[in-house]
VOBAKE-799343 format. One record per residue (C-alpha): x negated, y, z negated; residue in one letter. Coordinates in Angstrom, 1 decimal. Layout:
BEGIN
+--------+--------+--------+------+
|     px |     py |     pz | code |
+--------+--------+--------+------+
|      X |      Y |      Z |    A |
...
+--------+--------+--------+------+
//
This chain:
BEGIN
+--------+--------+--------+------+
|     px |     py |     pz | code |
+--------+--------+--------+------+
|   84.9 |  -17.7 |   93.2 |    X |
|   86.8 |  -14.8 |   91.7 |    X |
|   90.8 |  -15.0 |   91.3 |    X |
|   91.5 |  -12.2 |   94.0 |    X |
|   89.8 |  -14.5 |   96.1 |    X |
|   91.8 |  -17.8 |   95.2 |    X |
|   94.5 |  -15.9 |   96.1 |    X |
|   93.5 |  -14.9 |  100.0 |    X |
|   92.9 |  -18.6 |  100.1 |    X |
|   95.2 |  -20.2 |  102.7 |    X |
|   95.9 |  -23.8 |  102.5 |    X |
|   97.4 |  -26.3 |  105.0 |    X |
|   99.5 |  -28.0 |  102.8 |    X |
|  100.7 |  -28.0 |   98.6 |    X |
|   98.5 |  -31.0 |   98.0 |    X |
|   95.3 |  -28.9 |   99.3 |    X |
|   96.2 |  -26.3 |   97.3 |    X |
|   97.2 |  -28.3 |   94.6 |    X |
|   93.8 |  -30.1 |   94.3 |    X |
|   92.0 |  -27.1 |   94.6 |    X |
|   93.8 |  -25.7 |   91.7 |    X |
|   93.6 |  -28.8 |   89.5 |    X |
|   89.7 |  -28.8 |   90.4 |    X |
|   89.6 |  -25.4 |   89.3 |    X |
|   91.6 |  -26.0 |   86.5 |    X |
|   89.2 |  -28.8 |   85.6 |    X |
|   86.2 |  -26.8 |   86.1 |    X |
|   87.6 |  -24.0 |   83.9 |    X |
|   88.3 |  -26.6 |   81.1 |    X |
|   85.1 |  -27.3 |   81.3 |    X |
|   83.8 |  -24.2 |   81.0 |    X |
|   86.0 |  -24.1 |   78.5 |    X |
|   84.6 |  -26.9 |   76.3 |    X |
|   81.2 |  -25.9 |   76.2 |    X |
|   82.1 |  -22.3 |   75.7 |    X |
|   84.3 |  -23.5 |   72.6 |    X |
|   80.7 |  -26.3 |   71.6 |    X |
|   78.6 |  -22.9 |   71.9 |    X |
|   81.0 |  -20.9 |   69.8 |    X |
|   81.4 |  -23.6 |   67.3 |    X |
|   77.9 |  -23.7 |   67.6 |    X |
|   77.3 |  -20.1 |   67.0 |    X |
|   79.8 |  -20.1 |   64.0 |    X |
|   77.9 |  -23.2 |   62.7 |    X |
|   74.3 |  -21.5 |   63.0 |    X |
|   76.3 |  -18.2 |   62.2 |    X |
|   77.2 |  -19.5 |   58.9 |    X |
|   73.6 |  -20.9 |   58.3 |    X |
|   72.5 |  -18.2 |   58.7 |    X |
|   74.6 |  -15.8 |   56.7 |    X |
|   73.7 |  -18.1 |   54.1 |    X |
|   70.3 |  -18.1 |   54.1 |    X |
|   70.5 |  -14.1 |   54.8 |    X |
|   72.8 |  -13.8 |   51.6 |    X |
|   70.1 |  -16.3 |   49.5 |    X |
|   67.3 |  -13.9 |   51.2 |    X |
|   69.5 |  -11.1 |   49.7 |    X |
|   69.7 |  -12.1 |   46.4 |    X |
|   66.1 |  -13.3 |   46.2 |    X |
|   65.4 |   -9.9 |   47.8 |    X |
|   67.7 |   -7.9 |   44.6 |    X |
|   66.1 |  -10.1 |   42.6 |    X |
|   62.6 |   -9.3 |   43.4 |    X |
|   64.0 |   -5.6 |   43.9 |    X |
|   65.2 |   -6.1 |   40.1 |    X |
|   62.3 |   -7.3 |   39.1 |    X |
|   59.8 |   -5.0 |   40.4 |    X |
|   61.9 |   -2.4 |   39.5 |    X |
|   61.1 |   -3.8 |   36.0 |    X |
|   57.9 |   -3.9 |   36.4 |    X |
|   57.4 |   -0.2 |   37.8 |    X |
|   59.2 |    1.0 |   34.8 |    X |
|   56.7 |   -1.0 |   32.5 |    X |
|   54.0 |   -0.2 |   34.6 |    X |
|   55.3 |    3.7 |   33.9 |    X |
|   55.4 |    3.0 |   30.3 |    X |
|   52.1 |    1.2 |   30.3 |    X |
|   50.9 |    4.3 |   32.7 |    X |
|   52.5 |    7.0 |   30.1 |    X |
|   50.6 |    5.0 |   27.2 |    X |
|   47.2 |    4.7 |   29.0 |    X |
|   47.3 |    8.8 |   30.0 |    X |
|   47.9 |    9.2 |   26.4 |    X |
|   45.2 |    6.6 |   25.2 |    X |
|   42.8 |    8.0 |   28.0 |    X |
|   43.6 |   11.4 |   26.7 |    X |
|   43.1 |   10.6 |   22.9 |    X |
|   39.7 |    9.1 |   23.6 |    X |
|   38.6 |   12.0 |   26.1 |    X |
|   39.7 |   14.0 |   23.0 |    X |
|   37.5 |   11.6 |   20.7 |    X |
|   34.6 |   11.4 |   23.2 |    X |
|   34.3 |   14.8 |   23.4 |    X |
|   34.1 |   15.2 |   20.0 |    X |
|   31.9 |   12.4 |   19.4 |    X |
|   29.6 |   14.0 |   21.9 |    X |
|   29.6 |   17.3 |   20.3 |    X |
|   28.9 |   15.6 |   16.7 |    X |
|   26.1 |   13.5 |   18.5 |    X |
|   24.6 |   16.9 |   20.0 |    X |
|   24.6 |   18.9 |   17.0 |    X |
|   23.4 |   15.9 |   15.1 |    X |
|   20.3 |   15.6 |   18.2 |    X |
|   19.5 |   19.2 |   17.2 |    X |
|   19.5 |   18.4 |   13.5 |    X |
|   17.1 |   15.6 |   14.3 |    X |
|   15.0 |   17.6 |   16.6 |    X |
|   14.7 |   19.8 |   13.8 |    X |
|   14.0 |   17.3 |   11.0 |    X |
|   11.3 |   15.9 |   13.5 |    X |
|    9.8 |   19.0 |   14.2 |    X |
|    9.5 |   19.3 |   10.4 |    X |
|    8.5 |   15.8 |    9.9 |    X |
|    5.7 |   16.6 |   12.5 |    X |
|    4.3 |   19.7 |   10.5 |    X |
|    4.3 |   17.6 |    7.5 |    X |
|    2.4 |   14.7 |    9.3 |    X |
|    0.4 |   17.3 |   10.3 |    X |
|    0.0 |   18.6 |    6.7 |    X |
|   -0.5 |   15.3 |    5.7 |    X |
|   -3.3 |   14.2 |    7.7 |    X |
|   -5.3 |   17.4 |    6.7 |    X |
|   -4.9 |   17.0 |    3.1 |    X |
|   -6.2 |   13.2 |    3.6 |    X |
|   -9.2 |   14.7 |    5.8 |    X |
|  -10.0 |   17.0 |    2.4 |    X |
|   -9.0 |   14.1 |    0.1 |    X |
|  -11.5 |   12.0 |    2.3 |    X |
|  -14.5 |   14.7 |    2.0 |    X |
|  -13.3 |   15.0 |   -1.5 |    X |
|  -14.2 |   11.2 |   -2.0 |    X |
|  -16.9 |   11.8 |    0.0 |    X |
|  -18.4 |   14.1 |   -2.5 |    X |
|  -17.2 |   12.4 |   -5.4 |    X |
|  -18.7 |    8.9 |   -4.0 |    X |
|  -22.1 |   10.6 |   -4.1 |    X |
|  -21.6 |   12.8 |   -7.7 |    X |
|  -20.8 |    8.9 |   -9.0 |    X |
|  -24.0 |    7.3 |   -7.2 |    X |
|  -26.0 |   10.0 |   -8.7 |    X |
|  -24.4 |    9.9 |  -12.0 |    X |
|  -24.6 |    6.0 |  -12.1 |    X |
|  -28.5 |    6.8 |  -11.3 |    X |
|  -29.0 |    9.1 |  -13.9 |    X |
|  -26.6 |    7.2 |  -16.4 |    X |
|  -28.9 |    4.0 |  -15.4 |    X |
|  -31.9 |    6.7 |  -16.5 |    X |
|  -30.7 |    7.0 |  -19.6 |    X |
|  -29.7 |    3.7 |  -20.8 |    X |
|  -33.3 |    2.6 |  -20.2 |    X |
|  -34.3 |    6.1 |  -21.7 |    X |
|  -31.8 |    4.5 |  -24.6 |    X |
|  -33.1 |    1.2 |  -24.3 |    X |
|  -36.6 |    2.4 |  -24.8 |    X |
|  -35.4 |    4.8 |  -27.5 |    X |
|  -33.9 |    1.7 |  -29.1 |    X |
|  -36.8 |   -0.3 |  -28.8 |    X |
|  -39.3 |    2.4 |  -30.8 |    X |
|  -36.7 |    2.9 |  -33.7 |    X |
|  -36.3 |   -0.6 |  -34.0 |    X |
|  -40.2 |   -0.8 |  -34.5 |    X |
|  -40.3 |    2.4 |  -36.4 |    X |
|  -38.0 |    0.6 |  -39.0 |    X |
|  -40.4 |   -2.1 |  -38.6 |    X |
|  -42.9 |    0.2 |  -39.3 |    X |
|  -41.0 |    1.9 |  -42.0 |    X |
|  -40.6 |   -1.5 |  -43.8 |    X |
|  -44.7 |   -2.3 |  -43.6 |    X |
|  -45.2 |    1.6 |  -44.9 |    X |
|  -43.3 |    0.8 |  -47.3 |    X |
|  -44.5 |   -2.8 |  -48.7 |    X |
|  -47.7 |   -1.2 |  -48.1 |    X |
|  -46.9 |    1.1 |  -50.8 |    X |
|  -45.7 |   -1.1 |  -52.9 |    X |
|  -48.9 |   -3.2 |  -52.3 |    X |
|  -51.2 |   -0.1 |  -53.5 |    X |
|  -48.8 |    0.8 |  -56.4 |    X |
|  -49.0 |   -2.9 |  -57.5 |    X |
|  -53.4 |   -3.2 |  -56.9 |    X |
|  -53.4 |    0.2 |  -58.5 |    X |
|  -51.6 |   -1.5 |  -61.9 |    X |
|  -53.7 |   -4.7 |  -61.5 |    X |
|  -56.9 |   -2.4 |  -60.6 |    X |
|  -56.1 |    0.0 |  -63.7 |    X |
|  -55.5 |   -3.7 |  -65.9 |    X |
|  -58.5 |   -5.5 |  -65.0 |    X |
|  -61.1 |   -2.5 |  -65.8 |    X |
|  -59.0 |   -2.5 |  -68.9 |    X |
|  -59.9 |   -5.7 |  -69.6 |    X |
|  -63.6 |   -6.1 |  -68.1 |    X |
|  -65.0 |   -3.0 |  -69.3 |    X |
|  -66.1 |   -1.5 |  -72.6 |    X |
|  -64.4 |    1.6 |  -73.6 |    X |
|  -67.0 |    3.9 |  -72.7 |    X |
|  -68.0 |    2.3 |  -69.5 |    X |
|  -64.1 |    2.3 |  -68.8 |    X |
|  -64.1 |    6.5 |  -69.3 |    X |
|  -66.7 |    6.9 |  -67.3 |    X |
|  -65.5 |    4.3 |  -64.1 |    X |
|  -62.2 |    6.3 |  -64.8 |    X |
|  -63.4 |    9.4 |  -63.9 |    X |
|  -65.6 |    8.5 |  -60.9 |    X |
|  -62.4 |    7.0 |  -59.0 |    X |
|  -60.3 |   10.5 |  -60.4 |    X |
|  -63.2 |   12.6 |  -58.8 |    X |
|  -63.6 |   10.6 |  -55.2 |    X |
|  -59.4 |   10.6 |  -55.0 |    X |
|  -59.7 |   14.3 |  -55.7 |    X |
|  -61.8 |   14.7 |  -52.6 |    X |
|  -59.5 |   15.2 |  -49.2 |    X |
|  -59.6 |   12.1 |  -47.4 |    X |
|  -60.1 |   12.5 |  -43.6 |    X |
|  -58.0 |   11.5 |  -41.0 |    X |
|  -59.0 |    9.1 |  -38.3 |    X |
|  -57.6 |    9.2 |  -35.3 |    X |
|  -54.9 |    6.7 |  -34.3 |    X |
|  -55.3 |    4.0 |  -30.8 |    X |
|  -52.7 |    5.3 |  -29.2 |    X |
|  -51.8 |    1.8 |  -28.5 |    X |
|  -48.1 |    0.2 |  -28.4 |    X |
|  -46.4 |    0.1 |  -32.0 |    X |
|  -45.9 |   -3.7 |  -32.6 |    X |
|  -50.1 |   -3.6 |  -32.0 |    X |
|  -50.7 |   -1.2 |  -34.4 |    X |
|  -48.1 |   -2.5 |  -36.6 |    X |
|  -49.4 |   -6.0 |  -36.2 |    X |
|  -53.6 |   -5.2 |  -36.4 |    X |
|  -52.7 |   -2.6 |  -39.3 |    X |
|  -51.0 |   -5.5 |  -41.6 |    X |
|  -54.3 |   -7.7 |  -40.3 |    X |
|  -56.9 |   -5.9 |  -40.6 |    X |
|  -55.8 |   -3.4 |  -43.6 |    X |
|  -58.0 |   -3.6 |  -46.6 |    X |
|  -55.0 |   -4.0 |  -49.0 |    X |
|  -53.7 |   -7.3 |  -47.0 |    X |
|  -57.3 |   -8.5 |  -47.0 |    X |
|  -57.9 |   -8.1 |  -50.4 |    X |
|  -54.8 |   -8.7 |  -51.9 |    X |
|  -54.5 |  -11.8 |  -53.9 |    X |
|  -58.1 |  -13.0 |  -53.8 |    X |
|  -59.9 |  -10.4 |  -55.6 |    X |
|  -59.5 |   -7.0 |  -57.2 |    X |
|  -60.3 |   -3.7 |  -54.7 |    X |
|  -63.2 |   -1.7 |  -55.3 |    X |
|  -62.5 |    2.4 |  -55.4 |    X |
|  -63.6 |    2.8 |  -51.6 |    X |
|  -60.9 |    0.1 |  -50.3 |    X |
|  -58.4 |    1.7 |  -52.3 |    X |
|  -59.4 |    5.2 |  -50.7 |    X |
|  -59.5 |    3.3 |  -47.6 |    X |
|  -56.0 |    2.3 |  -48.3 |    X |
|  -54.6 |    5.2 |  -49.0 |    X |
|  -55.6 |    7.0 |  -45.8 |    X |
|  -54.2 |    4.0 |  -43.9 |    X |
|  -50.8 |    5.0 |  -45.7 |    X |
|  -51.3 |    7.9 |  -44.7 |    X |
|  -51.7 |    7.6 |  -41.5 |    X |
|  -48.8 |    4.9 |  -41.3 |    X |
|  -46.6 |    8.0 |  -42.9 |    X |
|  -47.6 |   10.5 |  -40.4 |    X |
|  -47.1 |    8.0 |  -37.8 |    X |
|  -43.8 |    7.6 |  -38.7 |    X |
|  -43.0 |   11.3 |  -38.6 |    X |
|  -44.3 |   11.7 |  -35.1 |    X |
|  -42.1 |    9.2 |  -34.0 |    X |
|  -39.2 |   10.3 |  -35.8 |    X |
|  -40.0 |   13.2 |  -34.4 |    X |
|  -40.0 |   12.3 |  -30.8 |    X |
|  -37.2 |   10.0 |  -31.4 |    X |
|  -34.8 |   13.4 |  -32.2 |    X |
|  -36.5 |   14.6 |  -29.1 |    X |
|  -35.4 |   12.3 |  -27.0 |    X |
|  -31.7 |   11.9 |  -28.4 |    X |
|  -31.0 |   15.4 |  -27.7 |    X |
|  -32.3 |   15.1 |  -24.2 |    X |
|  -30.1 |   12.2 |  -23.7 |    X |
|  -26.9 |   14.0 |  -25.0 |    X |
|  -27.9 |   17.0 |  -22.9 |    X |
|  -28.3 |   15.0 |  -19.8 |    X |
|  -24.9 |   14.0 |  -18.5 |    X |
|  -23.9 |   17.8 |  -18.7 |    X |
|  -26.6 |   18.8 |  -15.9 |    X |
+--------+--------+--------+------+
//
């Protein structure tokens, strides 16, 4: 009920109308109280809150502060990590243009490397043919060179028994000089002077004859050395009793025949060292 009404209000008597208004009055205090509770209400959670806004302020300048911090050092840190980024784009790209140049230089050096492994492996293919050849030029020298030592082995073998043989020529004529004394001693001796002229010429005249040459075995050396020694008249007769004219004849042309021996194998012996010097030249 509005005031414009309370006024149109008619009452019967003052007490009426003096309740009513003390109702109203009551009513309006009241209203009053829980007006005044809500404001002190509002002030209270007014105050709260302007509290809790002002601490959400400073937190809020605070954090404002200190992201504003942080954006400058993240600027700074920004500014340094363009230039760093720029420094090693700078670097890379160099790096990359040393590493390219140095990929041609090693194309290159393997290209080369290639023609020299090429190189290589031809000049072992002719180093292998070459010891190839020379393999077989050593076979066939070892097999001629094996030739010749027995060639020299043989050789050796005949001059030792031609200086076997030289020896028996020459105690063989040392045998004959020596009968030839004793012979010449004991006709001294046994005969009279006449007789002795006489015997003396008939041995001058048969020695005077030419003696003929028999013809040699051609048997090993050592076998003729060895049946000449055994079966020579001088050997035989030697010590036991003096040699008539014919064994000393027969003597002599065994001599001989020793000596002319001896020059055929001296001769083949030079033969045969020239043929070995000559050989490892072909």
């Amino acid at each position: 009920m509005s005031i414009a009404s309370d006024k149109d209000l008619e009452f019967a008597d003052p007490k009426e109308e003096a309740a009513y208004w003390k109702r109203l009055a009551e009513e309006y205090e009241q209203k009053w109280q829980e007006a005044r509770e809500e404001l002190d209400e509002f002030q209270e959670g007014s105050r709260e809150l302007e509290a809790e806004l002002e601490a959400q302020l400073e937190q809020a300048e605070a954090r404002q502060r200190e992201l504003l911090a942080a954006k400058a050092r993240l600027e700074a840190e920004n500014e340094s990590l363009k230039e760093k980024l720029e420094s090693s784009q700078n670097e890379a790209y160099l790096t990359v243009t040393a590493l390219q140049d140095e990929t041609a230089q090693l194309k290159a050096v393997r290209e080369e490397l290639q023609k020299y492994v090429r190189e290589l492996e031809q000049a072992n293919d002719d180093l292998e043919r070459a010891k190839r050849a020379t393999v077989c030029s050593l076979e066939d020298f070892e097999h001629r060179l094996n030739q010749a030592i027995e060639r020299n082995a043989i050789l050796e073998n005949e001059l030792d028994e031609k200086e076997t043989l030289q020896e028996t020529v020459q105690r063989l004529k040392d045998e004959a000089r020596d009968l030839r004394q004793e012979l010449a001693v004991r006709q001294l001796e046994k005969k009279k002077p006449e007789d002795f002229n006489k015997e003396n010429k008939e041995p001058a005249d048969k020695l005077s004859t030419p003696v003929k040459t028999e013809a040699i075995p051609s048997e090993p050396l050592a076998n003729l050395h060895t049946n000449t020694i055994a079966t020579s008249p001088l050997h035989a007769g030697y010590g036991s009793s003096p040699l008539t004219p014919s064994a000393r004849i027969s003597a002599l042309n065994i001599v001989g025949d020793l000596l002319r021996k001896v020059g055929a194998l001296e001769s083949k012996l030079a033969s045969c060292r020239n043929f070995v010097k000559e050989q490892p030249h072909n």
